[in-house]
C-alpha positions in Angstrom: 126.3 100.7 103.9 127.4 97.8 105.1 123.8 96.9 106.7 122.4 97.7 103.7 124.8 94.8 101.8 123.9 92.4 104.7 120.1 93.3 104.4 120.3 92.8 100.4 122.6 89.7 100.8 119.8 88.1 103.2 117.0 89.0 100.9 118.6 87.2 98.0 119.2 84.4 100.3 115.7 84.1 101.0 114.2 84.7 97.4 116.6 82.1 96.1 115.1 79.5 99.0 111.6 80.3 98.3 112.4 79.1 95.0 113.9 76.6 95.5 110.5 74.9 97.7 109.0 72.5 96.6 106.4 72.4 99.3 102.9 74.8 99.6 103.0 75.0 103.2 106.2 76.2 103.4 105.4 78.8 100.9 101.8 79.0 102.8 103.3 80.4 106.1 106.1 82.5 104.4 102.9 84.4 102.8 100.9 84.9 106.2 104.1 86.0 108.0 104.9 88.6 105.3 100.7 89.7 105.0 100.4 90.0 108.7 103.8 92.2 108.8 102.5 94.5 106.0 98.8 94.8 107.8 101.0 95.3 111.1 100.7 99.0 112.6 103.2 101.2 113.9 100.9 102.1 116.8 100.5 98.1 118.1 104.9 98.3 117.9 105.6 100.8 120.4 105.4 100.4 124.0 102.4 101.9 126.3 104.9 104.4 127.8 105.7 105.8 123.9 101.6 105.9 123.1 101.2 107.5 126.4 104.1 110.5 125.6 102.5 110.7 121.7 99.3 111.2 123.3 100.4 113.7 125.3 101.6 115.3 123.1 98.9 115.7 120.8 96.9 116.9 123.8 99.0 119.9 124.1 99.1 120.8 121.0 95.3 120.9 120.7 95.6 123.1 123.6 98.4 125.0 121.4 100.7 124.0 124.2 103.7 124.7 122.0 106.8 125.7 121.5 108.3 127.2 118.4 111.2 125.1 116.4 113.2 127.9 116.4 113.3 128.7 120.7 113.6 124.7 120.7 116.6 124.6 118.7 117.9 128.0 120.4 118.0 126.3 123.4 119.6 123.2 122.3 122.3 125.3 120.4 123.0 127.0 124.4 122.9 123.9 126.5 125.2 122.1 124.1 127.2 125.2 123.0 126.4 124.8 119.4 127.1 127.1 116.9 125.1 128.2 114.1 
C-alpha cells in the first residue's frame, strides 16, 4: 500500500509541475518520453536470455511438450511439503 501512496504522491507531484510550465519544450519532451513508453513493448524489455527461455517454450508446446498444471503443482506440493 505504501508504494501505491508513494506512486500516487509522485504522480500528483508531477501533474502539478506540468502545470505549472510555462515553457513548450519542457512540455514537448515530457510528451515524447510518455508516447515512446506507451509504444514501448514488453518483448524489447526483457533480456535475450528471457526471449530465449519464452521461445523455448513455445517450441515445446507446439510439439505438445507439456506438462499438466495439476502434476506441476503435485510436484511442487512434495518437494516443498505442501499441503493441500
Amino acid at each position: 500500500m505504501k508504494i501505491d501512496m508513494n506512486l500516487q504522491s509522485k504522480k500528483l507531484e508531477l501533474v502539478q509541475l506540468i502545470l505549472n510550465t510555462e515553457k513548450p519544450s519542457i512540455l514537448s519532451k515530457v510528451e515524447a518520453i510518455l508516447k515512446k513508453e506507451k509504444a514501448s513493448d514488453w518483448w524489447d524489455e526483457i533480456s535475450p536470455e528471457e526471449k530465449k527461455a519464452i521461445e523455448k517454450g513455445l517450441a515445446e508446446a507446439d510439439k505438445g511438450e507439456l506438462i499438466p498444471h495439476e502434476e506441476v503443482m503435485k510436484e511442487v506440493r512434495a518437494k516443498y511439503h505442501l499441503d493441500k
